[in-house]
SEMAR-627041 format. One record per residue (C-alpha): x, y, z. Coordinates in Angstrom, 2 decimals, padded with zeros to 5 digits. Example, Ala and Ser with C-alpha at 12.3 -4.5 7.8 and 13.67 -1.06 7.14 Angstrom:
<rs>
         x         y         z
    012.30   -004.50    007.80
    013.67   -001.06    007.14
</rs>
This chain:
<rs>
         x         y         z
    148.32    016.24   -030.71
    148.66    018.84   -028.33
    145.61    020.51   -026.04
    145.54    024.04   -027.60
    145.07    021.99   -031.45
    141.62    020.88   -029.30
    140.49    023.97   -028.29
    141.18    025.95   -032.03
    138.41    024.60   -034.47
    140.78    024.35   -037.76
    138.68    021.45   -039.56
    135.52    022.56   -041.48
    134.77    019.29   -043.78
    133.75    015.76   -043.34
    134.08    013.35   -046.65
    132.50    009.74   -046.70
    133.51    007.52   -049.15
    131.27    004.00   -048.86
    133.52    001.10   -049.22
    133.16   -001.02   -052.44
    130.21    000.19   -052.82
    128.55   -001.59   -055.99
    129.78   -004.93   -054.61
    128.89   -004.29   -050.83
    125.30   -003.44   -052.10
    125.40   -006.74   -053.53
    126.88   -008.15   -050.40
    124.06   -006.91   -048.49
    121.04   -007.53   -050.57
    121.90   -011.09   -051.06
    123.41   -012.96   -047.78
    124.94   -015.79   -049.97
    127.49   -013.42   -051.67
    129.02   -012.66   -048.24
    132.35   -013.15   -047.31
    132.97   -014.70   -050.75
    135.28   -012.85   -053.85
    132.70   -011.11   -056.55
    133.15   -009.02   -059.50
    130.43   -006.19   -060.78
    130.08   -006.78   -064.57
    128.16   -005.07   -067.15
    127.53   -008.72   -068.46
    128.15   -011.36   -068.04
    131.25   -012.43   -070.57
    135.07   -013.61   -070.26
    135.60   -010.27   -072.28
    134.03   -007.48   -070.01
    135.62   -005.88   -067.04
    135.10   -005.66   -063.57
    133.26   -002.32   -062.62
    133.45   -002.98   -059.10
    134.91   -005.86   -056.68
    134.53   -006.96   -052.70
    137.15   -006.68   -051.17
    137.59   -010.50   -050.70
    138.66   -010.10   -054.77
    140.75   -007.20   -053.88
    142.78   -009.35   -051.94
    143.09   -011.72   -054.33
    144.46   -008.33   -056.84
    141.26   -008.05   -058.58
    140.47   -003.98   -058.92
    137.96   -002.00   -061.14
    138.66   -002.38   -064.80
    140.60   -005.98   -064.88
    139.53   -007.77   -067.69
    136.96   -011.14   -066.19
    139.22   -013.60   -068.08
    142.49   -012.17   -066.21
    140.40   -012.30   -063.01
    139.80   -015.64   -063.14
    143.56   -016.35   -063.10
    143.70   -014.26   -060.04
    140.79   -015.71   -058.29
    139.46   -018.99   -060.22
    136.08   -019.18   -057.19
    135.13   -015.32   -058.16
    131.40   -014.78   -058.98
    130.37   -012.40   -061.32
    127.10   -010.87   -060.40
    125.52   -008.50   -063.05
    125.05   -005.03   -062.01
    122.16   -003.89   -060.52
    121.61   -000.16   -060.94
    118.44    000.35   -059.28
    119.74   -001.38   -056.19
    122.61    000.99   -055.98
    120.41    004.34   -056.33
    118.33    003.14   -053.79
    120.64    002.76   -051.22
    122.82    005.46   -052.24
    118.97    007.85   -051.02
    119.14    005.57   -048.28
    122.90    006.06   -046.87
    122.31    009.83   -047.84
    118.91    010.39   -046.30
    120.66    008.27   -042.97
    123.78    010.97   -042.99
    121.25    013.79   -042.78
    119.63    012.60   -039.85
    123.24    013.41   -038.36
    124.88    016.47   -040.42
    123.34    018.13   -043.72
    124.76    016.96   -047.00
    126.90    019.88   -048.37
    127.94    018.36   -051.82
    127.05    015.12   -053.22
    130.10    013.78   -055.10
    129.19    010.57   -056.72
    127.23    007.64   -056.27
    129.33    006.71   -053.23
    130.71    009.80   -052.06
    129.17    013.20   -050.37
    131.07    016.12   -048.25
    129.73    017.78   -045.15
    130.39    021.26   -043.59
    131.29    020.73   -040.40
    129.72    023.41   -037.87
    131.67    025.23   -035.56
    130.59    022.95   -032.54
    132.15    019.93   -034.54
    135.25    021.18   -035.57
    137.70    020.05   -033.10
    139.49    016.76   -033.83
    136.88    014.92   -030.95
    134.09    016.78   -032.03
    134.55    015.65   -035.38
    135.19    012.10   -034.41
    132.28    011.68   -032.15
    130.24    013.06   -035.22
    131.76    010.14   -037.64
    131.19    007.39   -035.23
    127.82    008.29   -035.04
    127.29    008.54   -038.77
    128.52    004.92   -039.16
    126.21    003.68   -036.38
    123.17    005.94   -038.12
    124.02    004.24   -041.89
    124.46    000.53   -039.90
    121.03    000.31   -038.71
    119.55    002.23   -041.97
    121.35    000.24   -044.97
    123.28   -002.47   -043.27
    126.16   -003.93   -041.72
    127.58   -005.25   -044.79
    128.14   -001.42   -045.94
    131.04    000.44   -044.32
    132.36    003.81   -045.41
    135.45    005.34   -044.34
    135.69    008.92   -042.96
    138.05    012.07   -043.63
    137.87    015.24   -041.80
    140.12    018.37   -042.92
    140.25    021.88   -043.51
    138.99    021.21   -046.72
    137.08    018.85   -049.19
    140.71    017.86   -051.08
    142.15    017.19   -048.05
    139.02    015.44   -046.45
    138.82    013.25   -049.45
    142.40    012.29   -049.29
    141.94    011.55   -045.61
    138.80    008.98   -046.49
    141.33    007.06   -048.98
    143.75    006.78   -046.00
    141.58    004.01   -044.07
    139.41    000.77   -045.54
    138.05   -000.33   -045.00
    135.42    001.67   -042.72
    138.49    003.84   -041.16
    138.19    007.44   -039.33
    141.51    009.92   -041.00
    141.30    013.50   -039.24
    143.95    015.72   -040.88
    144.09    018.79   -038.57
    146.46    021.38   -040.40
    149.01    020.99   -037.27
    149.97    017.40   -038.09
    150.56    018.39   -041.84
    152.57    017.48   -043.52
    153.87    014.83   -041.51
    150.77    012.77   -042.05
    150.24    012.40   -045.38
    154.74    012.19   -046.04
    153.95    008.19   -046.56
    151.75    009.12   -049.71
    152.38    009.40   -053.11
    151.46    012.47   -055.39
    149.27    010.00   -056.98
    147.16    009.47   -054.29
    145.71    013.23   -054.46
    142.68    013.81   -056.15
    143.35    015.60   -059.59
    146.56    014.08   -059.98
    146.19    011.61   -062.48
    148.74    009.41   -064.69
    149.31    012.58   -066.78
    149.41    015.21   -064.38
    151.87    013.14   -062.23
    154.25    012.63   -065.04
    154.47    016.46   -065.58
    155.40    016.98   -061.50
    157.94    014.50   -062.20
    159.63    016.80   -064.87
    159.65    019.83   -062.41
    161.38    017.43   -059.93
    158.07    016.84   -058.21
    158.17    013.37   -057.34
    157.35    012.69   -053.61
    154.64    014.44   -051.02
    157.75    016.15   -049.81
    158.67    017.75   -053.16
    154.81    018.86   -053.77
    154.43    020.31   -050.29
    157.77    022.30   -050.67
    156.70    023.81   -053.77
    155.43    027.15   -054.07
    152.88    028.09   -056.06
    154.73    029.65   -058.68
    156.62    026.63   -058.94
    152.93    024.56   -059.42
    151.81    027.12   -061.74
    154.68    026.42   -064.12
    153.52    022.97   -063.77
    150.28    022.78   -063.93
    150.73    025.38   -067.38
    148.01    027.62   -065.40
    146.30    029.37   -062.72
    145.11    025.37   -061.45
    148.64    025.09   -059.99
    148.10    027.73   -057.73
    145.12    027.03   -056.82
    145.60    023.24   -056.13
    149.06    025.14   -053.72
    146.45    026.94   -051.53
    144.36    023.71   -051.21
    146.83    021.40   -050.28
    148.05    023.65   -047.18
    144.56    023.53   -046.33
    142.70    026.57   -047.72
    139.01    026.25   -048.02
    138.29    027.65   -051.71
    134.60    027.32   -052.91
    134.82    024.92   -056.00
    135.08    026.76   -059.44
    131.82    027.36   -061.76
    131.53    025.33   -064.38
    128.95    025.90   -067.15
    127.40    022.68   -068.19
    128.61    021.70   -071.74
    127.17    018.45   -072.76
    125.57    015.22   -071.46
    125.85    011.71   -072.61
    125.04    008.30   -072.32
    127.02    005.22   -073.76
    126.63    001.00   -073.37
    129.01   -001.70   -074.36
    127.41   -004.21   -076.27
    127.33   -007.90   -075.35
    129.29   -010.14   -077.87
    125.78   -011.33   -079.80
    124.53   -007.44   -080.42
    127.47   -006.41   -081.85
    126.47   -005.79   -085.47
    125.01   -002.35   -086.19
    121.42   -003.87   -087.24
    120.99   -005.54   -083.51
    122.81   -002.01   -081.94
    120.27    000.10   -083.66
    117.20   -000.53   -081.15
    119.93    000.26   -078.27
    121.39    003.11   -079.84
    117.27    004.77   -080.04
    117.32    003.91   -076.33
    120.67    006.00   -075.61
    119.14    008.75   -076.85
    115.65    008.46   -075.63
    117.37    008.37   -072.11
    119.59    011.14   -072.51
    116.90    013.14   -074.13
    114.71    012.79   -070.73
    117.86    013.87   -068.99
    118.23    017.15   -071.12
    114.53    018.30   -070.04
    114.43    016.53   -067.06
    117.70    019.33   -066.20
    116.34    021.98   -067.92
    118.68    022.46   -071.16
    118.09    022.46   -074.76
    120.76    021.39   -076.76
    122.32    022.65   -080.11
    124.35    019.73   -081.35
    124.36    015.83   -081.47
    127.25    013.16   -081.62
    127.09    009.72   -082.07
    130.50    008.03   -081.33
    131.07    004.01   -081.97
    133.86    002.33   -080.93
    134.74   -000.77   -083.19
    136.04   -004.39   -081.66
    139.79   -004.98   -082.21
    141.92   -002.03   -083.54
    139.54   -000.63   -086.01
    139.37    002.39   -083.91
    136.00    005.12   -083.91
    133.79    006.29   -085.81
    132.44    009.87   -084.74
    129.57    012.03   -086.47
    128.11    015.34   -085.26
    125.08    017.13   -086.58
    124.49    020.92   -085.81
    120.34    022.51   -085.45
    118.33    024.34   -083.54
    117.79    024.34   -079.85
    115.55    021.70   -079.09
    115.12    019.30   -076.10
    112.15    017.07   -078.22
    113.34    013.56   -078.80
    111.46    013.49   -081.85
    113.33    015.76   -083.49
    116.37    014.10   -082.43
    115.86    010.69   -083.28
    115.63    011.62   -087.07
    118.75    013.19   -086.80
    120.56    010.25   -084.68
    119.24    008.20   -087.70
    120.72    009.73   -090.41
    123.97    009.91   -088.47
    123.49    006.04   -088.07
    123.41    005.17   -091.71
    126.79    007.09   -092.43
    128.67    004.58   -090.23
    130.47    000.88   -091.84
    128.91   -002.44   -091.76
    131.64   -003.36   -088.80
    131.67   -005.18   -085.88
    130.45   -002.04   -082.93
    131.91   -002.56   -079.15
    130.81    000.35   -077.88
    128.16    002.84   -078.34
    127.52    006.50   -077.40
    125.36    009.86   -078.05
    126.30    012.70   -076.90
    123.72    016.31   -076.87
    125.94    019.15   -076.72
    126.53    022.97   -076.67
    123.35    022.70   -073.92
    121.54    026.03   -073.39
    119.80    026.13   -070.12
    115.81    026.68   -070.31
    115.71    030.33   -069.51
    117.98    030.94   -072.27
    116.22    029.52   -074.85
    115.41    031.25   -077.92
    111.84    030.07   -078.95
    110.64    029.64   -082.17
    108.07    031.22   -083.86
    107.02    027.92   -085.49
    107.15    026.06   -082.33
    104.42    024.25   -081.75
    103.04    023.87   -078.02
    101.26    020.65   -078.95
    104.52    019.20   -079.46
    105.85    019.84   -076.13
    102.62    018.88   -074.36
    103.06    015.34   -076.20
    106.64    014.75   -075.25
    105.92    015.90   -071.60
    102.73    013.46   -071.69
    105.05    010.76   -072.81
    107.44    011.26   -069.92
    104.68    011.19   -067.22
    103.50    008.12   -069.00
    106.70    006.25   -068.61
    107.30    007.76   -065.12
    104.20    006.34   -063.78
    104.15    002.60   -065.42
    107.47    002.02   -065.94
    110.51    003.09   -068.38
    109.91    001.62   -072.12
    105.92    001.42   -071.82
    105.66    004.09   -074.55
    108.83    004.23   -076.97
    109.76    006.36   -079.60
    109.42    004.58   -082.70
    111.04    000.39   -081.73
    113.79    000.64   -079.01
    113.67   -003.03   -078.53
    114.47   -004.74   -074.90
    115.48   -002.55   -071.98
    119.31   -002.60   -071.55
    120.81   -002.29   -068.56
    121.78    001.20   -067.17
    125.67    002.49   -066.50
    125.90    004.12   -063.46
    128.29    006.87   -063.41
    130.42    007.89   -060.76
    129.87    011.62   -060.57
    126.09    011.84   -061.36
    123.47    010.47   -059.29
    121.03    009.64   -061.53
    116.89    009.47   -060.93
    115.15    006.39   -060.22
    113.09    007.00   -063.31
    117.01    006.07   -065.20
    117.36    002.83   -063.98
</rs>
C-alpha cells in the first residue's frame, strides 16, 4: 500500500463479528469446557442440531445445523451443552457497552455482530487499525479472553462485513478501495452477504461465477440478474459506495420452539404453544405495534409436512384477546405427532397508527400493562395467562437482540 492511500481517508466502517459466539460464551463462563470440542443444542437429543460449535468441533467439521447424531461420527468426545440464552444477552450488553467505551455503535446487527462509523480521524488504514486493536484489548478485559472477534474495515458495511469473515479467528481485514479487487479475487460469490444458495445459482446463469465475473459486471448486467433495482444497488456497494440501508416497514413478528421428543403430541405442545404467544404478545407492545392477523404454523415429524391457520380481527396488542383466538386455531389442527411450533402476529400497525375503538376498554389495557410489570419485576411466568405450564427455553435469533425480560 502506497503513502498517498495513508494520507486519503477512503474507509468509513468498522464491522465486528465475535467468534463462535454462543459456544465461546460457554467457553468462558465455564473453564472446564475450554480447549475441548462442544456443540450448542436446543436439547439435549441425538435428533437436534447444533446451533452453534467451538471451534475445536469446527475442526473436527462440525458447523451450525449438523444433525448431533452425525456429529458424533465426526467428533465421538464432543459435549453438548444446552443453550443458555440469558448468558448470551448478557454478554452480548457487555461486549457492546465495552466497544462504546472506544467508538459509538452505529448499527447493531445481531446477537454477535454491530457496525461502527468510523470518524474522519480513524479513517486511514493505521488509524483504523490502531482503533481495532484497541477494541479487542477493551472487550478482553470486559468479557474475557476466551471471546475473540474478528475485525473488517471498508468503505462500507457490505464490504466491512465481508472483510470480518476474511480472518478467525480474532483477525484484523482492512479493505481500502485501492487494493480492490485484488483482495477479495480468492473469494467466492458465496462468501458475500446477500448471496445465498439461490441467488448464487442465478449469477451462475448470467455467467457470474467467480469474484472476477461479479466485479466485471455492470450494473445493468446485475439488474438483469438480480430481476430488479437490488442488482444495481448491490453494483454500487460492492465498488465500495456507502448507501444508507433501505426502509423497511415492519410486517410481522414471531416466535417458534422445537419440541423435545416426549412433548411432541399436541396435548403436551398446548401449554408451550400459550407461552409462544404470551412472549410474542409482550414483544408486540413492548415495540409499540398492534397487530391485525394471527398464524399458527406446526411442522409435523417425518414427511407429514405443515399445518398453517390464520385468523383475521381487529387491531389489538392484548394477549387476552389473542389467546382465544390461538385456541380455536389450535383445535382445527390433526391428532399428529408436532416437531415444530410457531405463531406468528402479523400485518403490525405501529401505536400511533392505531385506530381505537369506541368499545375499548381502558381497564383492559391497565390490566395487561399491570401484568407485564408484574412479570418484569419477579420473574417471567409468575403471572400466566390462563396454564402455560414449565418455562421453555428461549431461541435466540440472530438478527434481533432480544430484552433480558425474553430470556
Amino acid at each position: 500500500m502506497d503513502g498517498g492511500a495513508e494520507k486519503t481517508p477512503a474507509l468509513r466502517w468498522l464491522f465486528l463479528d465475535m467468534n463462535a459466539f454462543f459456544a465461546s460464551c460457554e467457553q468462558q463462563a465455564n473453564p472446564s469446557l475450554r480447549g475441548k470440542p462442544i456443540a450448542i443444542v436446543p436439547m439435549e437429543a441425538e435428533s437436534t442440531c447444533a446451533i452453534a460449535a467451538s471451534y475445536e468441533a469446527k475442526a473436527c467439521g462440525i458447523k451450525t445445523g449438523t444433525i448431533i447424531r452425525e456429529a458424533r461420527a465426526l467428533c465421538p468426545d464432543l459435549i453438548l451443552v444446552p443453550a443458555h440464552p440469558k448468558l448470551y444477552v448478557t454478554i452480548h450488553h457487555q461486549f457492546v457497552e465495552a466497544i462504546e467505551r472506544c467508538i459509538p455503535v452505529e448499527d447493531v446487527c445481531s446477537v454477535d455482530e454491530v457496525a461502527c462509523l468510523l470518524d474522519r480521524t480513524q479513517q486511514t488504514p493505521t488509524a483504523a487499525a490502531t482503533l481495532a486493536a484497541r477494541i479487542k484489548a477493551t472487550m478482553r478485559e470486559a468479557v474475557g479472553e476466551h471471546l475473540t472477534c474478528s475485525i473488517g474495515v471498508a468503505g462500507n458495511k457490505l464490504l466491512a462485513k465481508l472483510a470480518s469473515d476474511m480472518q478467525k479467528p480474532n483477525g484484523l481485514t482492512i479493505l481500502h478501495p485501492a487494493d480492490m479487487p485484488r483482495a477479495i479475487l480468492h473469494l467466492k460469490p458465496s462468501d458475500i452477504c446477500g448471496i445465498g444458495p439461490n441467488m448464487n445459482a442465478r449469477l451462475a446463469g448470467h455467467g457470474i461465477t467467480t469474484i472476477a465475473d461479479l466485479w466485471e459486471a455492470d450494473a445493468a448486467a446485475l439488474r438483469r440478474a438480480w430481476g430488479g433495482v437490488m442488482g444495481a444497488r448491490f453494483h454500487a456497494l460492492l465498488h465500495g459506495a456507502d448507501l444508507p440501508s433501505p426502509s423497511r416497514p415492519r410486517r410481522s413478528m414471531n416466535h417458534q420452539h422445537v419440541l423435545p421428543p416426549d412433548e411432541r403430541t399436541i396435548i403436551k405442545a398446548t401449554p408451550v404453544i400459550r407461552q409462544l404467544l404470551t412472549r410474542v404478545a409482550l414483544r408486540l407492545r413492548d415495540e409499540n405495534f398492534y397487530c391485525r392477523r394471527l398464524i399458527l404454523e406446526i411442522k409435523w415429524t417425518g414427511q407429514m409436512g405443515y399445518f398453517v391457520e390464520e385468523m383475521r380481527f381487529k387491531e389489538t396488542q392484548d394477549t387476552r384477546v389473542l389467546m382465544p383466538l390461538l385456541m380455536q386455531l389450535w383445535l382445527k389442527a390433526p391428532t399428529l405427532r408436532p416437531l415444530r411450533i410457531g405463531v406468528t402476529l402479523a400485518d403490525l400497525v405501529p401505536v400511533a397508527a392505531h385506530q381505537y375503538d369506541l368499545f375499548d376498554r381502558p381497564k383492559n389495557h391497565a390490566l395487561t400493562s399491570a401484568v407485564d410489570r408484574l412479570n418484569e419485576k419477579y420473574g417471567r411466568g409468575t403471572i400466566n395467562f390462563g396454564c402455560c405450564g414449565a418455562i421453555i427455553r428461549s431461541k435466540i435469533p440472530f438478527t434481533r437482540v432480544p430484552e433480558l425480560k425474553e430470556v
